[in-house]
N, C-alpha and C positions, 0 to 999 in steps of 0.2 A: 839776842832775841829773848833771852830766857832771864830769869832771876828778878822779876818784877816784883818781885816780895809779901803779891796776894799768897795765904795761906791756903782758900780753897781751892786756888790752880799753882797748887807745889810744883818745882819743878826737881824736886830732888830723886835721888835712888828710892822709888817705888814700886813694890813686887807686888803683882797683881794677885789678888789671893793671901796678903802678908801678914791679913788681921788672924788667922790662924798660926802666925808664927814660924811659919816652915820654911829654912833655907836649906836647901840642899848641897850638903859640900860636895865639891870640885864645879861647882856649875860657876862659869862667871859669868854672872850676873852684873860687873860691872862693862863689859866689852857690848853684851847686848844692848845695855842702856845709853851708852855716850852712841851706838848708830841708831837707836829712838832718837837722841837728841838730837842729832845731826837731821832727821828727817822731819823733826818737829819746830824745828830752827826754819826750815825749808818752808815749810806750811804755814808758820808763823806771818812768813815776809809775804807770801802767797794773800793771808786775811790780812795782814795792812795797805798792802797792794790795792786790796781790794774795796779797802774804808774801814775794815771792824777796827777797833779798839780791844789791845789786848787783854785790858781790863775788865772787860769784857764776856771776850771769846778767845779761845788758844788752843792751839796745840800740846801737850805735857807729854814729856818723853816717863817713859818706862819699861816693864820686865816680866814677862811672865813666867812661871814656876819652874821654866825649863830654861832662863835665862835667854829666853829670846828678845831681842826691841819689841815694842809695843809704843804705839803713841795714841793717847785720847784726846780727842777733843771735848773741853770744857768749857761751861760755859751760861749763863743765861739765858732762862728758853726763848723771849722773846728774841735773842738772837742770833741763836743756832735757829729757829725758824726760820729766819733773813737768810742766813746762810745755806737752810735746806730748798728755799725759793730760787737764790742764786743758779745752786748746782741744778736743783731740777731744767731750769731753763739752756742752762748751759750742756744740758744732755738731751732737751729734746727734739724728738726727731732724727737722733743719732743713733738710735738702739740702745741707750744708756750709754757710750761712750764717749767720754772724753778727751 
């Protein structure tokens, strides 16, 4: 699912917060990232399932400063709006749930 070689949806080892430069040793930072990935892998197949183009829109696995997974969605606003239309529809009248 991952490694489509767009630069502005890297999928690489990204720490949320990294433009300050701060890695915290003993934290692994890479164990949180590959279960971002595995969940962003998930979600991936989830927006093709569903017609987006990854090229598009995606999931990016990543890590926040405590080495937790993290995954964002990125993407085009014209279609993360698609996608915000989708989920609203798909939540309503459900209380917000899915």
């Amino acid at each position: 699912m991952t490694g489509s070689g767009e630069d502005w949806l890297s999928d690489g080892l990204d720490i949320e917060g990294a433009d300050c430069g701060l890695w915290v040793p003993g934290v692994d930072y890479v164990a949180g990232w590959r279960d971002a990935r595995e969940a962003a892998d998930r979600l991936n197949r989830a927006l093709l399932g569903a017609g987006f183009e990854l090229s598009q829109v995606r999931a990016v696995a990543s890590t926040d400063e405590g080495g937790h997974g993290v995954v964002r969605v990125a993407g085009r606003l014209d279609v993360v709006g698609r996608l915000a239309v989708l989920l609203e529809a798909a939540t309503s009248g459900k209380g917000g749930a899915v």
